[in-house]
Backbone as numpy.savetxt, mean C-alpha at the origin, in Angstrom:
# Nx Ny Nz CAx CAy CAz Cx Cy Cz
-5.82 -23.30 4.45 -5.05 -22.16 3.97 -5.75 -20.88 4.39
-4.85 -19.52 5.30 -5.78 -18.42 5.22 -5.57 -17.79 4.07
-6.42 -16.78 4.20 -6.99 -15.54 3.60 -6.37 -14.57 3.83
-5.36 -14.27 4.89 -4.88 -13.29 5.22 -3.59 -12.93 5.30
-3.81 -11.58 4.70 -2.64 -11.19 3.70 -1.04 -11.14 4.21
-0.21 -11.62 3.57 0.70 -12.06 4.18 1.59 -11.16 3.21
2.60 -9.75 3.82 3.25 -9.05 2.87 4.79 -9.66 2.56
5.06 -9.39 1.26 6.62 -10.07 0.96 7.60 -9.27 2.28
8.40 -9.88 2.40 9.67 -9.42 3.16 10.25 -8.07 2.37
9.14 -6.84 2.90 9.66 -5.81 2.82 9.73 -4.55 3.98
10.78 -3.46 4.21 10.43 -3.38 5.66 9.31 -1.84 5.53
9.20 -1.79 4.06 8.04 -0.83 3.97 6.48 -1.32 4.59
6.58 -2.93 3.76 5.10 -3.14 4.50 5.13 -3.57 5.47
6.32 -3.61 6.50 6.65 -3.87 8.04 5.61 -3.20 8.60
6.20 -1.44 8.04 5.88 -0.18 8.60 4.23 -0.27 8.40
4.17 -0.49 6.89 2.58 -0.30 7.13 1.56 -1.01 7.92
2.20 -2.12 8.68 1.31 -3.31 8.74 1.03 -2.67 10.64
2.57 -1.81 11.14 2.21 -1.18 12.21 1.22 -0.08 12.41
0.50 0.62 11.20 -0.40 1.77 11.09 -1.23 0.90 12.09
-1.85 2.17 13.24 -2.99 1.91 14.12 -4.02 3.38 14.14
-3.58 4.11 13.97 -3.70 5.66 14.53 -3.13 6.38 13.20
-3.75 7.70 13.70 -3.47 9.09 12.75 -1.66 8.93 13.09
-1.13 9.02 14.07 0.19 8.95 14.62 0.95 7.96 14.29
0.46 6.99 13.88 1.30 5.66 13.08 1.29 6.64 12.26
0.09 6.44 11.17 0.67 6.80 10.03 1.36 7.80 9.33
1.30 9.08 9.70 2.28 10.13 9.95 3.73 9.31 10.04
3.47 8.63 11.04 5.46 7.66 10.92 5.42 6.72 9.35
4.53 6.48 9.32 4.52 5.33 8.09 5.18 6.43 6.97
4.15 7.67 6.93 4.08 8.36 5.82 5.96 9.08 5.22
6.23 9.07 6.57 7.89 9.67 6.61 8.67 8.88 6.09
8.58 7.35 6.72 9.25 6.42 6.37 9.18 6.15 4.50
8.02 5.96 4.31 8.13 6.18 3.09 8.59 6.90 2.31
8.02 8.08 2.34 8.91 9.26 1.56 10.54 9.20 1.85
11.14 8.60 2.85 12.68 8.68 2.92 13.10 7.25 1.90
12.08 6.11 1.68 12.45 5.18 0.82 12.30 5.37 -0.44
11.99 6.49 -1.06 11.36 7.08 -2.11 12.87 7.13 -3.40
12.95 6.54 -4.03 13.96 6.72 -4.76 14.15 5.74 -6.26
15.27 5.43 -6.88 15.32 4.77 -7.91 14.81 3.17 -7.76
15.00 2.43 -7.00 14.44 1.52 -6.69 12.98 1.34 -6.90
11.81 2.11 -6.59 10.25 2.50 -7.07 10.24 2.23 -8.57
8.83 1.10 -8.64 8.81 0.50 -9.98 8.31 1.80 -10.57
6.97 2.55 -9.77 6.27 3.64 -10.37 7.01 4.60 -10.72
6.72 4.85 -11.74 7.89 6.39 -11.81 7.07 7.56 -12.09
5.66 7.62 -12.35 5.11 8.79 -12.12 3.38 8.49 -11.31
2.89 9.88 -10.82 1.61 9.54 -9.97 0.53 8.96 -10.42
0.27 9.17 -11.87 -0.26 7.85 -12.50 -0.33 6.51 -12.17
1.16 6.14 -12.25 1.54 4.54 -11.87 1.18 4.35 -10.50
1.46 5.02 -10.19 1.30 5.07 -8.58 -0.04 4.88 -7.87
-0.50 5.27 -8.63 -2.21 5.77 -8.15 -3.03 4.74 -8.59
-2.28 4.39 -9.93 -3.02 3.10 -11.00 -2.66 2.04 -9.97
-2.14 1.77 -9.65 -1.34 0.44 -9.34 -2.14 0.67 -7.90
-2.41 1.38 -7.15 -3.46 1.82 -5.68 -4.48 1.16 -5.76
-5.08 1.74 -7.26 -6.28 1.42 -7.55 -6.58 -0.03 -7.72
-5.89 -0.43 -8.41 -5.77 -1.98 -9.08 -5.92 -2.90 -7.82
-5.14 -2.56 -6.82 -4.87 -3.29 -6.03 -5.78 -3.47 -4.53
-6.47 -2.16 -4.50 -7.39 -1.85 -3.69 -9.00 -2.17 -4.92
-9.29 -2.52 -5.35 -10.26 -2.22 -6.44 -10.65 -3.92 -5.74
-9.70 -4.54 -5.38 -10.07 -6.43 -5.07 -10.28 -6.40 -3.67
-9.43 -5.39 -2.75 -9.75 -5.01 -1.84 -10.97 -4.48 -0.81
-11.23 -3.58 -1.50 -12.00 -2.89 -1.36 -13.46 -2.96 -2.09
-13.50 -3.61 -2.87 -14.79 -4.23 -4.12 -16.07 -3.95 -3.49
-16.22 -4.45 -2.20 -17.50 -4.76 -1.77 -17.57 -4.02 -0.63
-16.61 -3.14 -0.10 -16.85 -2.04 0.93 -15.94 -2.38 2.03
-15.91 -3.55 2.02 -15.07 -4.19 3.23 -13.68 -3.83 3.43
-12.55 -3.94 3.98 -11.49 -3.91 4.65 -11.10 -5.07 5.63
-11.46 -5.88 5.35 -10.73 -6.85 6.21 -10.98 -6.87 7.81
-11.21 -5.88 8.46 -11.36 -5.08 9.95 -10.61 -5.12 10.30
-9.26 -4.71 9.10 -7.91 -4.43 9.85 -8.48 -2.54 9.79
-7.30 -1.30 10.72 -7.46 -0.44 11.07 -7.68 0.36 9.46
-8.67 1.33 9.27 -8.61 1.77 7.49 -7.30 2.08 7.53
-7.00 3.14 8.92 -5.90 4.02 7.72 -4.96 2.93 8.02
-4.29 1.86 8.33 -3.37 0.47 7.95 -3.60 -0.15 6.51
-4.74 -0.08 6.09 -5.35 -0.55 4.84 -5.24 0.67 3.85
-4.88 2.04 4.08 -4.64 2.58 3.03 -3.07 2.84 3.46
-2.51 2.41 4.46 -0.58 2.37 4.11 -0.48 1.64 3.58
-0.97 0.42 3.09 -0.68 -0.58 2.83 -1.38 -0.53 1.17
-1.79 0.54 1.03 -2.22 0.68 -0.46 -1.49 1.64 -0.84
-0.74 2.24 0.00 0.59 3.30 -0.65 1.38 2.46 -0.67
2.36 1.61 -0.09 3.05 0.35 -0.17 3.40 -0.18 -1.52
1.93 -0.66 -1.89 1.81 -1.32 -2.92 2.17 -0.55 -4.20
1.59 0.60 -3.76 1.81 2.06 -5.23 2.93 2.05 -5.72
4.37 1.44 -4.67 5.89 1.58 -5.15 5.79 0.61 -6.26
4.94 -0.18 -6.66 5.31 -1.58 -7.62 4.74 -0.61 -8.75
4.99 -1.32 -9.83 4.30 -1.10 -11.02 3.21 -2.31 -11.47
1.91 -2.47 -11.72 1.15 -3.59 -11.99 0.99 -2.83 -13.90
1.34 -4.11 -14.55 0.64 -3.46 -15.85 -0.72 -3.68 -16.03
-1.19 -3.67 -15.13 -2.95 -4.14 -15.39 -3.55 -2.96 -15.20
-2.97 -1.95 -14.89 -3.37 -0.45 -14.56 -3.20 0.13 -15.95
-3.11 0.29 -17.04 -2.52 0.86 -17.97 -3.83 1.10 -18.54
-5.15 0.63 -18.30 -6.40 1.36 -18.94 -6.32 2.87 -18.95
């Protein structure tokens, strides 16, 4: 079995999974903000940020990134920000 992260069938983390460059993500960053709407579990920057954290906190624990590209590893931690985790609620 790998280790490596395999995103649900969404075409947000399509986008993020293409971040390579300052210039991806600028496209990532648009794309997002145009998916930005009622659908988003988070509903304020709190949640948003909590749920970043949470999720990058297992990620990121020990300094590492996977040696996928960072800024791909932080689209992909905005991505995640659309969910709501209740494990963030400290």
């Amino acid at each position: 079995m790998s280790d490596e992260f395999v995103p649900p069938p969404d075409p947000i983390f399509a986008e993020a999974l293409k971040v390579k460059d300052e210039k991806s993500f600028v496209h990532f960053l648009k794309v997002l903000r145009d998916d930005y709407g009622d659908h988003w579990e988070s509903r304020t920057p709190r949640e948003f940020l909590g749920t970043m954290a949470w999720w990058g906190s297992g990620d990121f624990a020990d300094g590492e990134h996977g040696g996928d590209p960072l800024l791909q590893r932080v689209a992909v931690m905005l991505a995640v920000g659309r969910t709501r985790q209740h494990e963030n609620d400290d």
